[in-house]
Structure formats: C-alpha cells, structure tokens
C-alpha positions in Angstrom: -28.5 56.9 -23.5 -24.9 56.5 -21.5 -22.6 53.5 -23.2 -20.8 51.8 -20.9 -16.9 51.4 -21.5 -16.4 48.7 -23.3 -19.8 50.1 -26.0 -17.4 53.3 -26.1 -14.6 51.1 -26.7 -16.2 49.3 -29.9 -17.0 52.7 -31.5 -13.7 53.8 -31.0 -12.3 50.5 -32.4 -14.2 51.5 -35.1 -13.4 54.8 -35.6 -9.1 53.6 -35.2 -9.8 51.0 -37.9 -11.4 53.8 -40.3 -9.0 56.2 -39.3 -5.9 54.3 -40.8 -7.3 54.8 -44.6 -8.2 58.3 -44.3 -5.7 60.9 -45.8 -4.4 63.2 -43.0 -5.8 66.4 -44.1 -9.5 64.6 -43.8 -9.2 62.7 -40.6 -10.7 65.9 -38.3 -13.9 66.1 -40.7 -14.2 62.5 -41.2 -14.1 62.3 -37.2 -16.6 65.1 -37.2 -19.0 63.1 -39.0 -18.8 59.7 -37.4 -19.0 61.8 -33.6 -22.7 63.2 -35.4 -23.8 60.0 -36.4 -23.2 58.6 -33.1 -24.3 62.2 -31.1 -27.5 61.6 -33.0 -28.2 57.7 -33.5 -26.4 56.4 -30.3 -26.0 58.6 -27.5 -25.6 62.8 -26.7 -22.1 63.4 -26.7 -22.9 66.8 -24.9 -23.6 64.5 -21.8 -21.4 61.7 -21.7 -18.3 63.7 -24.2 -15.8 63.3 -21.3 -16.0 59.7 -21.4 -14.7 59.4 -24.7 -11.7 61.1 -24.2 -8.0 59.5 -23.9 -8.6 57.1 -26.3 -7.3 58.9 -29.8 -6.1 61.8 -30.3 -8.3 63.2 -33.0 -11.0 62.0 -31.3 -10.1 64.0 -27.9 -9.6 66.9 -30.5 -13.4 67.2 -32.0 -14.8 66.1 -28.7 -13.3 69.2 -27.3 -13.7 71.6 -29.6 -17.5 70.5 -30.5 -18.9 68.2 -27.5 -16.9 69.4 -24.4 -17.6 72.9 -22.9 -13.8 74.8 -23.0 -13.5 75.3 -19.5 -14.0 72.0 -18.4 -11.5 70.0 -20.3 -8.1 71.8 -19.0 -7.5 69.0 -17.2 -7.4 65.8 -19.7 -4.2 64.7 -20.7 -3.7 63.7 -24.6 -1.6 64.0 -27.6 -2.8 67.0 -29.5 -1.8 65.6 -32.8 -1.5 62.1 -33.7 2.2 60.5 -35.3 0.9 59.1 -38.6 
C-alpha cells in the first residue's frame, strides 16, 4: 500500500510528537520500532522509503540505514543529527 503525503505526514506528526519524550540515547531504536510497526501494519517501507525522507532527521537516519538501499540515497539532503 503507498500513503499519500499528507498519510505520511500524520505518522510523522506522530512520530515528532513521541520523539520529544524520548531520552536521546533511545530515539534511533525507538524510531526503529515505530518504522517496523508501520513497514509491517501500514505500508513496505522498502518500496515507498524515499518518500519519507526530509521530514526528521532521525527518521531520514533509520530509513537509510534499514529501508533505503545505500547507493540510492547519496543524493537526499538532511541533517544527520538532530539539535535537541
């Protein structure tokens, strides 16, 4: 299944709302584990992973290291690290 923008907009609302009571040194495996829930409940992030990116930083992060093939993602722009 393919979300359109504003569906990936509301997860990632979701995810920035979360984010903000996590303690830094958990955010990557917290993000890890809300990207699986949705990878297996909403849609496969190995498809439509590139339309997720640019919105956080963490999120661009796992997406790339677990959804997005290395080679293909040289050209996205985004903060590697988030200022918390």
């Amino acid at each position: 299944m393919k979300l359109n923008e504003s569906e990936i907009q509301t997860y990632v609302d979701i995810w920035m709302a979360m984010k903000s009571y996590l303690n830094p040194k958990e955010k990557d495996t917290a993000c890890e584990k809300f990207l699986d829930i949705i990878n297996e409940n909403v849609c496969d992030l190995s498809e439509t992973a590139d339309e997720w990116v640019g919105y956080d930083g963490t999120l661009d992060k796992v997406l790339r290291e677990v959804y997005i093939d290395s080679d293909s993602y040289e050209d996205y722009d985004s903060d590697d690290e988030d200022k918390w």
